[in-house]
C-alpha positions in Angstrom: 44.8 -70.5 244.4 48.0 -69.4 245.8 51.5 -70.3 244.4 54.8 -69.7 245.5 57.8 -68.6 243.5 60.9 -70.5 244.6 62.8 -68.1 242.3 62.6 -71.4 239.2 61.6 -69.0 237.0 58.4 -68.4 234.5 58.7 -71.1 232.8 58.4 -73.3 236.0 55.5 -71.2 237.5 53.5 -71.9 233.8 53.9 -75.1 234.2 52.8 -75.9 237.7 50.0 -72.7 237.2 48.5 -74.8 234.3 48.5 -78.1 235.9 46.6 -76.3 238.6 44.1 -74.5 236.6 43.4 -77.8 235.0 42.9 -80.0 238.2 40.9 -76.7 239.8 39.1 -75.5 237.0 38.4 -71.9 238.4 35.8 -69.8 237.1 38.3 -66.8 237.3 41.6 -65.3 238.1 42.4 -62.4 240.2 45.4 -60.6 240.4 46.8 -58.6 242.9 50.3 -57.3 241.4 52.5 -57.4 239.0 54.7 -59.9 240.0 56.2 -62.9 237.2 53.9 -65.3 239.0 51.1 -62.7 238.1 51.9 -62.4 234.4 52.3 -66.8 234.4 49.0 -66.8 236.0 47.5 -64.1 233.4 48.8 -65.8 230.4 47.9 -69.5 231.6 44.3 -68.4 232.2 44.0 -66.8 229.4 45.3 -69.3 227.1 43.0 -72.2 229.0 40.1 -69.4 228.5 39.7 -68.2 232.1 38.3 -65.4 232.7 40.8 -62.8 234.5 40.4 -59.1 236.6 43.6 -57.5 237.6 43.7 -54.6 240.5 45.1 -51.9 239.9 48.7 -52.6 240.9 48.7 -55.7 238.8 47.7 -53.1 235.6 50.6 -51.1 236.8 51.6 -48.7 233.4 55.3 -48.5 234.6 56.2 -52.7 234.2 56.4 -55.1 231.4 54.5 -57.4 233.3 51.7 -55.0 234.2 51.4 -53.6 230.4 50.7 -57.2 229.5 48.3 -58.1 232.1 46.9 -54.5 231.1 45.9 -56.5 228.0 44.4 -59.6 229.5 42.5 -58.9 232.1 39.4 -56.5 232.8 39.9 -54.5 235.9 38.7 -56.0 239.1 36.2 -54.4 241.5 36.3 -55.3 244.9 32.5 -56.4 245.8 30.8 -54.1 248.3 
């Protein structure tokens, strides 16, 4: 699932990321940064109890957003 920020903000991408996860039902989330589409993707799945992995840029120590994926997702490994 791919959505594109047209700069509405995080409240918009929560709202239009939960109608999604609703319709689409996805086993899991992956991240791949740290972006405010990222952390509205993290906190949606995690309050409709998806399960999420972040990479490593997505945990990224040095942002707000990352620190609080940090907490809600498990780190993702790329399968072999």
């Amino acid at each position: 699932m791919k959505i594109e920020n047209d700069g509405s903000g995080l409240p918009e991408a929560l709202r239009e990321l939960e109608r999604r996860m609703l319709d689409e039902q996805p086993e899991r989330v992956v991240l791949g940064d740290d972006s405010d589409t990222a952390l509205a993707a993290a906190l949606v799945a995690a309050k409709l109890g998806i399960e999420i992995e972040a990479t490593e840029a997505a945990r990224a120590a040095s942002s707000a957003n990352g620190r609080v994926i940090a907490q809600l997702a498990q780190p993702y490994t790329q399968p072999a």
